[in-house]
Structures are given as structure tokens and as C-alpha cells.
C-alpha positions as CSV (number, residue, x, y, z in Angstrom):
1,X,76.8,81.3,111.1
2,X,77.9,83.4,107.9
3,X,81.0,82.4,105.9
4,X,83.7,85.0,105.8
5,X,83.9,86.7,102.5
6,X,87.1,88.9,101.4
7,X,87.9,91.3,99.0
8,X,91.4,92.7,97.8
9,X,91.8,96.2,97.3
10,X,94.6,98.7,95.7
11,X,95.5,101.0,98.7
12,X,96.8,104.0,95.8
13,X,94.4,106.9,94.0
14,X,92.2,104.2,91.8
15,X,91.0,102.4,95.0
16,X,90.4,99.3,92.8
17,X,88.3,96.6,94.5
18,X,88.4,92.6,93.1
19,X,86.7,89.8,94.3
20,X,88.2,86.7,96.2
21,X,87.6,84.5,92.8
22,X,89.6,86.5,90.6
23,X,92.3,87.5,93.1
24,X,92.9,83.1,93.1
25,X,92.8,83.5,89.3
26,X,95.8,85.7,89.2
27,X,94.6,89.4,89.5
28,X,96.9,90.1,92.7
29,X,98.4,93.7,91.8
30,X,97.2,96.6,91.1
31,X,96.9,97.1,87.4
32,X,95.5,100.3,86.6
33,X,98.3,102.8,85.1
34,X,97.2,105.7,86.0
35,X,97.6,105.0,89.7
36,X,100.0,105.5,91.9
37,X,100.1,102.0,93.5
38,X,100.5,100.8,89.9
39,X,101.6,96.9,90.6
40,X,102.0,96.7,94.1
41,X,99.9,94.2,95.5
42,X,96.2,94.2,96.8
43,X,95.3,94.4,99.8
44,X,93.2,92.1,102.0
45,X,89.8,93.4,103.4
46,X,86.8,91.5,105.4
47,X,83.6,92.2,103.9
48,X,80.9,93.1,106.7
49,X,77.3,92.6,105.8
């Protein structure tokens, strides 16, 4: 049986995607400032191999 991997993503115009490890290390908004989700949080997605 696999084990679940997730990604966060920004839901605005960058469509930013970051890995499980760094979202736990802090990265939990959206940080690009040219977007217009600009630090809202990320989203959580299930990865589907």
C-alpha cells in the first residue's frame, strides 16, 4: 500500500506549489507578491501517482 503524499498550493494567479516538508518548516502562505492570493494560506492537495 502507498503512503499518502500531500502538497500545499496557492489557489491565486502564481499557482505556487510546496512540498509537505517545507510547509512543517513554516512556509504556510503564499508568498509571492505579485499574486493576488499574496499571504493567504496554502491549500491542501493529495498527490496521485
Amino acid at each position: 500500500m502507498k503512503k499518502k503524499t500531500f502538497v500545499y498550493v496557492c489557489l491565486g494567479s502564481c499557482g505556487a506549489v510546496v512540498s509537505e516538508r517545507r510547509y512543517k518548516a513554516g512556509l504556510k502562505k503564499c508568498g509571492a507578491e505579485s499574486c493576488n492570493m499574496h499571504g493567504s494560506p496554502l491549500a491542501k492537495r493529495e498527490v496521485i501517482d
